[in-house]
C-alpha positions as CSV (number, residue, x, y, z in Angstrom):
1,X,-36.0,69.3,-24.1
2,X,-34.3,69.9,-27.9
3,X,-31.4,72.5,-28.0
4,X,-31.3,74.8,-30.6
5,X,-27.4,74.5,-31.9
6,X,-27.4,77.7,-32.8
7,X,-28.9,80.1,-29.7
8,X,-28.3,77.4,-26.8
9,X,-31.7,77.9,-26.3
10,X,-34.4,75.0,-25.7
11,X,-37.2,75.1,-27.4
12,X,-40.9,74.8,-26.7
13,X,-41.1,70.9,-26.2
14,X,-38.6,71.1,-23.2
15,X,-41.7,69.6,-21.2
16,X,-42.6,66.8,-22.8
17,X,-42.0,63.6,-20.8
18,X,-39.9,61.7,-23.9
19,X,-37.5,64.7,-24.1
20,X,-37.0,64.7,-20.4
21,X,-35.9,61.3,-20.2
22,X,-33.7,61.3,-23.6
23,X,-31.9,64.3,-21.3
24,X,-31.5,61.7,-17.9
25,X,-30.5,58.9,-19.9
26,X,-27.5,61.5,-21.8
27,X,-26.7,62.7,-18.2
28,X,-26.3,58.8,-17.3
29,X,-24.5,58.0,-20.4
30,X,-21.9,61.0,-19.0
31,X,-21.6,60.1,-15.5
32,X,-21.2,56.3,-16.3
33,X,-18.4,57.4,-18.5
34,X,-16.9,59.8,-15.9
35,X,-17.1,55.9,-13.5
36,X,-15.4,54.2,-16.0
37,X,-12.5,56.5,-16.1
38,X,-12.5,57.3,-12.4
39,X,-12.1,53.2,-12.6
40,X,-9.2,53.8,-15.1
41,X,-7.5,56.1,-12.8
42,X,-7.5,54.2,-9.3
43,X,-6.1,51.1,-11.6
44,X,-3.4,53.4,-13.4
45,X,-2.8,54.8,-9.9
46,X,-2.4,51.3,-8.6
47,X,-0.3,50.0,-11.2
48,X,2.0,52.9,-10.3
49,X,2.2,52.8,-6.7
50,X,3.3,49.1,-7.1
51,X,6.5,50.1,-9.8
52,X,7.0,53.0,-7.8
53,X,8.0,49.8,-4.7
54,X,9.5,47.9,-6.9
55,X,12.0,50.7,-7.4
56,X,12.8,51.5,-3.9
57,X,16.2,50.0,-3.5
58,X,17.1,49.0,0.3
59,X,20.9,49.7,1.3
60,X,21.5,48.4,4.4
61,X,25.3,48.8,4.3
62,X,25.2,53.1,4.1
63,X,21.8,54.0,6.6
64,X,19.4,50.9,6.3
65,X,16.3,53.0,5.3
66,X,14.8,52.4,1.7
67,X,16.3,54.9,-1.2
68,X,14.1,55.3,-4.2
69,X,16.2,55.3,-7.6
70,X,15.8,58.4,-9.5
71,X,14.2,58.3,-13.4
72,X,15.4,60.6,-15.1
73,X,12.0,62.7,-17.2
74,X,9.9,60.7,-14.9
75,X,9.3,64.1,-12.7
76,X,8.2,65.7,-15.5
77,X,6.1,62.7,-17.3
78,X,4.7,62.9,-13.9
79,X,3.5,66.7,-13.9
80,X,2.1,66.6,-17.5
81,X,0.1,63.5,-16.6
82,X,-1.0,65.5,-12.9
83,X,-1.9,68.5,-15.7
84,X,-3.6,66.7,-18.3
85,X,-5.8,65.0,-15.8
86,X,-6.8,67.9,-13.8
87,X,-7.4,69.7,-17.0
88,X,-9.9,66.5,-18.2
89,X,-11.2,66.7,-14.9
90,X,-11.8,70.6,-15.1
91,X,-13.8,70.1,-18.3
92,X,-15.8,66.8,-17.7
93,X,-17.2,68.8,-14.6
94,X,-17.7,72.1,-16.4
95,X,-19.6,70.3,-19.5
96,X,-21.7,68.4,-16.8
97,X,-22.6,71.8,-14.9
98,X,-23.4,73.1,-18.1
99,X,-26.0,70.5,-19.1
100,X,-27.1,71.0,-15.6
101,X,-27.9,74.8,-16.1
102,X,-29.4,74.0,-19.6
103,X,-31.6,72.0,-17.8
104,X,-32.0,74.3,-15.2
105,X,-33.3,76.7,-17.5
106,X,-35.8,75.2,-19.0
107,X,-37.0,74.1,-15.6
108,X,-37.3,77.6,-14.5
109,X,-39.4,78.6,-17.8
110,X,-41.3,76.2,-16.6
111,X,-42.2,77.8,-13.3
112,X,-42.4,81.3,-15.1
113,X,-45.2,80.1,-17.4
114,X,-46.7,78.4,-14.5
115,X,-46.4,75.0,-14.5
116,X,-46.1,72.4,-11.7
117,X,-42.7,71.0,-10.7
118,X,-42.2,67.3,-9.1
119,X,-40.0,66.6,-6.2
120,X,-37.4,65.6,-8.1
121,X,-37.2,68.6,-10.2
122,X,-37.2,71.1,-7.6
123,X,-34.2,69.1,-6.2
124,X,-32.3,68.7,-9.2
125,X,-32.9,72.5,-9.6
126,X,-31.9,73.6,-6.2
127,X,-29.1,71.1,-7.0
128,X,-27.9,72.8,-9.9
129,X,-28.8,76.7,-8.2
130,X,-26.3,75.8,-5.4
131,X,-23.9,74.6,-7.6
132,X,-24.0,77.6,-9.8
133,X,-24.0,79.6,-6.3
134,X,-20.9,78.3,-5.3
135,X,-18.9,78.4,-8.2
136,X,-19.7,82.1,-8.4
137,X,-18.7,82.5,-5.2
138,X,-15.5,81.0,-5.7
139,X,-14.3,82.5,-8.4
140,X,-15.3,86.3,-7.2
141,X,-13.1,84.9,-4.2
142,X,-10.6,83.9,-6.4
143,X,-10.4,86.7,-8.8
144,X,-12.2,89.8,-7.4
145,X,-11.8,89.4,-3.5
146,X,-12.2,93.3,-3.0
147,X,-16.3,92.6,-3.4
148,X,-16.6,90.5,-0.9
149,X,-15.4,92.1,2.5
150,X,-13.4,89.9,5.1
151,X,-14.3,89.7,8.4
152,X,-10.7,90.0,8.7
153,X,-9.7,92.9,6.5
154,X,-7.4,95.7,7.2
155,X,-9.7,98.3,8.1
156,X,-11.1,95.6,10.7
157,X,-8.2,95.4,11.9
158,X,-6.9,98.9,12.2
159,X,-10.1,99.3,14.3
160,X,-9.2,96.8,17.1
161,X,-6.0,97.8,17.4
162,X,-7.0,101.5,17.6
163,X,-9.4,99.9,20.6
164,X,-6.8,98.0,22.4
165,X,-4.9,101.4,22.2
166,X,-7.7,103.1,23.4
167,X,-8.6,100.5,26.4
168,X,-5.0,100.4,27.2
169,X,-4.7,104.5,27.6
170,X,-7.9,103.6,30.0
171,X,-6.1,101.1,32.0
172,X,-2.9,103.6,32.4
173,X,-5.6,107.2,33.4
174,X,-7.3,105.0,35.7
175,X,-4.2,103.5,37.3
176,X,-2.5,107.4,37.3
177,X,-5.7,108.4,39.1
178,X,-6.0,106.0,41.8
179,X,-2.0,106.9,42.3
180,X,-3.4,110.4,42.8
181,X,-6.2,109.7,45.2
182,X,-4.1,107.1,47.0
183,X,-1.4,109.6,48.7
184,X,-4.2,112.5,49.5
185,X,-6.4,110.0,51.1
């Protein structure tokens, strides 16, 4: 499947066999690169959990408990670095959803013009449906909860309290008429 640069569009060779592979071997190509810096990570991670001991600075004369020595910028290096990889991690998964869709696409032309999926295509296209699914979801969730009703929402809740009112006022008629039949019996 060739991309035209300029539409984002695939064009009609999207089902030959050659193009199909050139497009698993770029999605390993990316997800070996994301492993190789999820491997840079747990090492940098590492490497700072064992200077972030070697700081700790044990005081036994004032309270015996370990005091960690304060660095002065090292709170905020900290929160850029936090940033800066949450943002890389934001756009690694965003570019790999969007070669998924691309993909997606063209498998769903496919199907339109009639052709046969394999296994593995249906799968990687339910794969990809779901994912697009959820992050829809999400962000209507996020940004635009009004469209999506809670099962929990105020009006839900205005009406069970207006019930409970109403078996309550049931509880107290029922108990005023048995007082009432009570002393004429």
């Amino acid at each position: 499947m060739e991309e035209n640069e300029s539409f984002g569009q695939w064009s009609d060779s999207d089902a030959d066999a050659g193009d199909l592979d050139s497009i698993e071997f770029r999605r390993f190509e990316v997800l070996r690169s994301e492993l190789m810096e999820l491997e840079k990570r747990v090492k940098e991670s590492a490497d700072q959990s064992k200077t972030e001991e070697e700081i700790k600075v044990y005081d036994n004369e004032v309270s015996g408990a370990g005091l960690t020595a304060p660095k002065k910028g090292n709170v905020i290096k900290k929160s850029l670095d936090k940033l800066k990889e949450t943002s890389m991690d934001v756009w690694q998964r965003t570019q790999l959803l969007t070669i998924d869709v691309a993909v997606a696409m063209g498998l769903m032309r496919r199907v339109i013009i009639g052709d046969e999926l394999t296994e593995k295509e249906k799968s990687g296209l339910r794969r990809t449906v779901t994912a697009v699914g959820h992050a829809a979801m999400a962000a209507i969730q996020r940004y635009v909860p009004a469209l999506i009703p809670s099962t929990f929402g105020p009006q839900r809740r205005d009406l069970l309290r207006k019930l409970q009112k109403v078996k309550e006022m049931e509880t107290v008629d029922a108990k005023l008429d048995q007082n009432i039949e009570e002393p004429a019996s």
